[in-house]
C-alpha positions in Angstrom: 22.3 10.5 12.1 20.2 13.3 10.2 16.5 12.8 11.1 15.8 16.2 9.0 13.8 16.1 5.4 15.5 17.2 3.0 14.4 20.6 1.4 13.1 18.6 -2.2 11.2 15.9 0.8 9.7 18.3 2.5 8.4 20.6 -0.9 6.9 16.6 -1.9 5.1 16.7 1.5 4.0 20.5 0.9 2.8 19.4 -2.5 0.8 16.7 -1.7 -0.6 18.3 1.1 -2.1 21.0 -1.2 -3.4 18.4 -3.6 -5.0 16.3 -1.0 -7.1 19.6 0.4 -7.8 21.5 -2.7 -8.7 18.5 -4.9 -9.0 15.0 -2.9 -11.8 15.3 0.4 -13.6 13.4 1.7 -16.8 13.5 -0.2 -14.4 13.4 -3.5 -13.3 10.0 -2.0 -16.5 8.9 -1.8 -17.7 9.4 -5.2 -14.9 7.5 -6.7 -15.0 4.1 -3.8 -18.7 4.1 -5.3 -17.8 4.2 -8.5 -17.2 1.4 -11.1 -13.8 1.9 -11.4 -12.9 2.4 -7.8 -10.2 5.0 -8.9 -10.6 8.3 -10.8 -9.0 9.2 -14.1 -8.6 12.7 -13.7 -6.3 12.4 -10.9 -4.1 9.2 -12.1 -3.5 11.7 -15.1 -2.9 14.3 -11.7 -0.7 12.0 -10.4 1.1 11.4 -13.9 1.5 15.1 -14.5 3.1 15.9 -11.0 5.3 13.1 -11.6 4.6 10.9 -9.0 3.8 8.0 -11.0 7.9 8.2 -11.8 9.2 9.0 -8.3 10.5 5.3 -7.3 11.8 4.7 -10.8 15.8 4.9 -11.9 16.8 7.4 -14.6 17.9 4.7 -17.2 14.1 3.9 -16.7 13.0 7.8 -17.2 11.9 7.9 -13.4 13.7 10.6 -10.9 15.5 7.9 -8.7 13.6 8.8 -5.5 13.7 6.0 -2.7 11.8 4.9 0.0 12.3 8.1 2.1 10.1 9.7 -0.6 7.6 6.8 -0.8 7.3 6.9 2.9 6.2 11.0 2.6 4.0 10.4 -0.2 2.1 7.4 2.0 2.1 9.1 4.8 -0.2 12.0 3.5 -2.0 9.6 1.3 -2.8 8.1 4.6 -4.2 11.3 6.3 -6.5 11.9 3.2 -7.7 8.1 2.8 -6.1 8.3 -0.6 -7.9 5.1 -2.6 -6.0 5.7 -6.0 -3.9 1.9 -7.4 -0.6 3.8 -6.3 0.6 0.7 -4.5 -0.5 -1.6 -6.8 0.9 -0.1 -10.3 3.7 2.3 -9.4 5.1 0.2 -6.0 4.3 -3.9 -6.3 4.4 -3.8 -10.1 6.4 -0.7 -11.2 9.3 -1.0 -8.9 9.5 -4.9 -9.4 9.4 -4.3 -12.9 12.1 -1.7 -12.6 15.0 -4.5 -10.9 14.1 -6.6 -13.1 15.9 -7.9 -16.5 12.3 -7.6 -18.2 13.4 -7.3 -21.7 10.2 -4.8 -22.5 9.9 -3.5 -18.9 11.1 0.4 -20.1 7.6 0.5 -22.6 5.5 -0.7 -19.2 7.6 1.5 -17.2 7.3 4.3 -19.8 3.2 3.6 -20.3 2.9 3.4 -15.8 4.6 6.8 -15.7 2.3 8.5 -18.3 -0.8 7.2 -16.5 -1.9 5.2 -19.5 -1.7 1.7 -18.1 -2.2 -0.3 -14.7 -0.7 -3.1 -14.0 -0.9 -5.5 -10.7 1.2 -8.4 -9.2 -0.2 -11.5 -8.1 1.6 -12.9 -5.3 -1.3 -14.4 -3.1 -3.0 -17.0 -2.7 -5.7 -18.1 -0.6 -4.4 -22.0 0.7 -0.5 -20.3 1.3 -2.0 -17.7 3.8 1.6 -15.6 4.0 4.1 -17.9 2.5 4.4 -15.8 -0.5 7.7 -17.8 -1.9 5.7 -20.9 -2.1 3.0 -20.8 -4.7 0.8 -23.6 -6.0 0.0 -21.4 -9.3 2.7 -23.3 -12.0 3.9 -23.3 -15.7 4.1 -26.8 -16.8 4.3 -27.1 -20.8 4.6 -23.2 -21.1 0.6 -23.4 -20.2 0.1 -21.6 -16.7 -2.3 -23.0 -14.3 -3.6 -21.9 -10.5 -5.7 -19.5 -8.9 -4.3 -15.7 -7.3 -6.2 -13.8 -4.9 -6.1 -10.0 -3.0 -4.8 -9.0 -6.7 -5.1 -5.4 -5.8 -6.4 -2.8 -8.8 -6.6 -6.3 -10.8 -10.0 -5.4 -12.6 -8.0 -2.8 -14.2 -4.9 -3.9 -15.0 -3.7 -4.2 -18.3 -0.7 -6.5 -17.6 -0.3 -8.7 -14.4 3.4 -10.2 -12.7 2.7 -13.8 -11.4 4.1 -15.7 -8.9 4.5 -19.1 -9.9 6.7 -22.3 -10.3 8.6 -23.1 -13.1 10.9 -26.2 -13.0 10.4 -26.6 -9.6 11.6 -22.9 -9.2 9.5 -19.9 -8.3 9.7 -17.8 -11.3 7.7 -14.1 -12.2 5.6 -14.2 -15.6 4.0 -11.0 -16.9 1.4 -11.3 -19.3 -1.9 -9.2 -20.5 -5.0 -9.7 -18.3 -7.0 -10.5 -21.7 -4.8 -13.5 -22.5 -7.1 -16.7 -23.5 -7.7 -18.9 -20.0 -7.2 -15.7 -17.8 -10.6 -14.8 -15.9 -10.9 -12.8 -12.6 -13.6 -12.4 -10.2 -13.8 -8.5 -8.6 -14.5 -7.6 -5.0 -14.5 -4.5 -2.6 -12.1 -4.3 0.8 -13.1 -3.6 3.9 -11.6 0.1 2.9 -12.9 0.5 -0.6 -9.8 -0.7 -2.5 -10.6 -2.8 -6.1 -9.3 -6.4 -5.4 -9.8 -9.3 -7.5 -9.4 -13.2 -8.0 -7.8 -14.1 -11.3 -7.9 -17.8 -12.3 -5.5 -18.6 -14.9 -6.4 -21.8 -17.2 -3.8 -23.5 -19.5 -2.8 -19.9 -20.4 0.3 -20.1 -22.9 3.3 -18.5 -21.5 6.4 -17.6 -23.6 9.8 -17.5 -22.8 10.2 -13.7 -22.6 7.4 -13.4 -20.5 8.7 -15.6 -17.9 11.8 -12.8 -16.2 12.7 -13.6 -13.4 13.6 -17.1 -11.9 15.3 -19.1 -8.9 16.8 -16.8 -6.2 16.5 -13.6 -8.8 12.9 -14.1 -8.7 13.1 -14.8 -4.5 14.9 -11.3 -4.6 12.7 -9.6 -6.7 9.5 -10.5 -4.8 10.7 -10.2 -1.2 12.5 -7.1 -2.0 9.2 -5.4 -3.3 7.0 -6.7 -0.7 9.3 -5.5 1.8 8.8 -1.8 0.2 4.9 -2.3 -0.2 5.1 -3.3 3.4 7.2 0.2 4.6 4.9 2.1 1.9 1.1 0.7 3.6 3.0 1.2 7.3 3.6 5.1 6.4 -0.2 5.0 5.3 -0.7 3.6 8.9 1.3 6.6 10.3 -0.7 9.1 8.3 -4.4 7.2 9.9 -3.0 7.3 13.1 -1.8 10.9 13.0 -5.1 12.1 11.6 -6.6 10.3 14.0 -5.5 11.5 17.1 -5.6 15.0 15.6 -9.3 14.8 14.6 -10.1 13.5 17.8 -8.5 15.7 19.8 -10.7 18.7 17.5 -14.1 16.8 17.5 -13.9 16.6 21.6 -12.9 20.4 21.9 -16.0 21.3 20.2 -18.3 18.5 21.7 -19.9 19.9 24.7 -21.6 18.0 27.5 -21.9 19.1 31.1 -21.6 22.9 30.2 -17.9 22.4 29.3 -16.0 20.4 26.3 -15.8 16.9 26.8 -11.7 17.4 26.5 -11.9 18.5 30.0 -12.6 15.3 31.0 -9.3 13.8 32.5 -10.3 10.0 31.2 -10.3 11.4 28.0 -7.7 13.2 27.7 -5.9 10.1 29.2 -7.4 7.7 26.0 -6.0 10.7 23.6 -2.4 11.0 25.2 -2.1 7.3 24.4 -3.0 7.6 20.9 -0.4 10.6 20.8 1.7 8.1 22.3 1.2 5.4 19.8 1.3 7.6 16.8 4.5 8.9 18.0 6.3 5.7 18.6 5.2 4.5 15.3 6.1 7.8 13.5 9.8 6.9 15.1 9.4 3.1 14.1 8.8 4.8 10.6 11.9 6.3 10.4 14.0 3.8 11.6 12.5 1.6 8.8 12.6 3.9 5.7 16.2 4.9 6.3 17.3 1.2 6.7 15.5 0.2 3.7 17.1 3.5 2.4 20.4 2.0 3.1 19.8 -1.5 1.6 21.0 -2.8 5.6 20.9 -6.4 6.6 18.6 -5.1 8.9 16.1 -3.6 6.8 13.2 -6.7 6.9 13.5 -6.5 10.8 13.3 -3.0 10.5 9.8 -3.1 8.8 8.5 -5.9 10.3 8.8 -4.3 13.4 6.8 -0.8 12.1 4.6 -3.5 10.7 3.7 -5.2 13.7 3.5 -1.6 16.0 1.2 -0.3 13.7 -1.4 -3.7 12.9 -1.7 -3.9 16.5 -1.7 0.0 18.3 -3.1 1.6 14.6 -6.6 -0.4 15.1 -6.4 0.6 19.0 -5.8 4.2 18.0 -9.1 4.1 15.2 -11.1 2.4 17.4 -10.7 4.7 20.5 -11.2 7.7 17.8 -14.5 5.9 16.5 -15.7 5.1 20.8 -14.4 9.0 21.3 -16.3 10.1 18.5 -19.7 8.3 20.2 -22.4 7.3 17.3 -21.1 9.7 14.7 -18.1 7.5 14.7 -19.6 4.6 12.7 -21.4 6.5 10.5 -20.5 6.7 6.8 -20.9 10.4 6.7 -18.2 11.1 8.9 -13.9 10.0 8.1 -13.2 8.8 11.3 -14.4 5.6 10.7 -13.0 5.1 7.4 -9.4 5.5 9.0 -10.4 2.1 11.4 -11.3 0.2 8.2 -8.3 1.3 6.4 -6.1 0.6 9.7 -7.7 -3.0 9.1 -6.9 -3.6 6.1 -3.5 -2.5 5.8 -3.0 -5.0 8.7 -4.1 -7.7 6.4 -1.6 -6.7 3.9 1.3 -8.2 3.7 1.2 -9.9 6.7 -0.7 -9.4 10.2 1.1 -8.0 13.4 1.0 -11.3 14.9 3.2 -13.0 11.3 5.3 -9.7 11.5 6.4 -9.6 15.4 6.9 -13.4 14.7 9.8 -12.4 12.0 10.6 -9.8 14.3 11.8 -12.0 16.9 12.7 -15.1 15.0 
């Protein structure tokens, strides 16, 4: 098995690299969490004129074809820089769904995605169903849509949203345009500064063409592209945890107390080993999970669940020992190293916990 990148990968890592410390720090990231769009527009259009918003896309579609070894790359660097921009919410949930799908119009969305013009977000939660994502109580009865969606991520500005719903008794995926009569949402902040929302949908009229997908196509649809959102926000995890340990490791070099660094200190350098440790085993859970996913293996839901469950559980260890290690300066706002245990929180929200993961895991 080749565990190498491949020369085009590892010119996508270079290049994102450079992007992330020439145009996205810290204070950057800051300026656009408190702003009222909670992304930037400047660097979507970036982002469109790299051609990352194409990267998971198929050629028939006008994307490059790139899989979830690239996804994973782009994530993981994402991760080290905090990254807030919708990626996951347009280009991976909505985007990629869109893509497999038999969408009659889905090459215009995918066409408008790719040139940064549009946003568009799928609702699969909901708040009574906790993770049974297959199972909603949002319906279509009378072509009139009814029910309530929640954690819509990027949903305040999304053109076009994908529900989950039931039609005939069959879980079926709509699309239709956040401005539709009877749609209203209610917008909130994460934990890590990402744009959620609550979109109630009342007696909106559905057509037939907007309802794509239904039955066990729409099953496959939905479980297939929350098992890629679920690999992509697990190399995000990777990134945290990397920078984490690394920052660490720098701030505690430099901190003196005692006449010497506090690295000297055997008990800390014991706490940091372990976070090496953890990032380590999670970077090898990470490839394990990309290259089944890669492969389209029987195995490949296993495969993520189990990076997702490593990395909910050991990823908020890792942040918080970097925040204690970091003493007060840790939970300040001024400083990153707490934004990477918020972040680690969140992304173990999404998609499923570490305790619902190791379940599925095991079962």
């Amino acid at each position: 098995m080749n565990l190498n990148y491949s020369e085009e990968q590892t010119m996508l890592r270079e290049q994102i690299q450079k992007f992330c410390e020439s145009e996205y720090d810290f204070y950057k990231r800051e300026d656009i969490v408190k702003s009222d769009k909670d992304f930037d527009e400047n660097v979507w259009s970036l982002f469109a004129e790299q051609g990352w918003l194409s990267m998971p896309f198929s050629e028939e579609s006008g994307g490059f074809g790139f899989g979830p070894v690239e996804l994973s790359v782009l994530f993981e660097e994402f991760g080290k820089a905090l990254v807030i921009e919708p990626y996951l919410s347009t280009v991976v949930l909505s985007g990629t769904l869109l893509d497999k799908s038999n969408y009659s119009a889905k090459l215009e969305v995918i066409e408008a995605i790719c040139s940064g013009s549009m946003h568009v977000s799928l609702a699969y939660a909901e708040a009574a169903k906790s993770y049974e994502y297959n199972s909603p109580s949002c319906s279509i009865s009378d072509m009139k849509l009814n029910g309530t969606k929640t954690l819509v991520l990027n949903g305040s500005n999304a053109s076009k949203v994908i529900v989950s719903c039931l039609h005939n008794n069959e879980l079926a995926l709509a699309i239709l345009d956040t401005n539709a009569d009877g749609v209203s949402q209610n917008t909130f902040s994460t934990i890590d500064g990402q744009s959620c929302s609550e979109i109630i949908f009342e007696n909106v009229s559905i057509t037939e063409e907007a309802i794509f997908a239904v039955g066990e196509e729409a099953n496959t649809l939905l479980n297939e592209t929350l098992n890629l959102a679920t690999l992509c926000v697990g190399a995000e995890a990777v990134g945290c945890m990397t920078s984490c340990y690394l920052k660490t490791v720098e701030y505690t070099k430099g901190r003196d107390q005692f006449d010497q660094p506090i690295s000297n200190f055997q008990v800390l350098q014991h706490r940091m080993v372990d976070m090496f440790i953890e990032s380590e085993l999670a970077k090898s859970l990470l490839f394990k999970a990309m290259l089944e996913v890669d492969a389209n293996s029987d195995e490949k839901f296993k495969h993520v669940s189990a990076l997702k469950a490593h990395v909910g559980k050991s990823g908020k260890i890792s942040a918080q020992d970097a925040v204690q290690l970091h003493g007060g300066m840790g939970v300040s706002d001024e400083m990153m190293i707490g934004h990477y245990l918020k972040k680690m929180i969140s992304i173990d929200a999404l998609f499923g916990n570490a305790d619902h993961h190791l379940n599925l895991f095991s079962s």
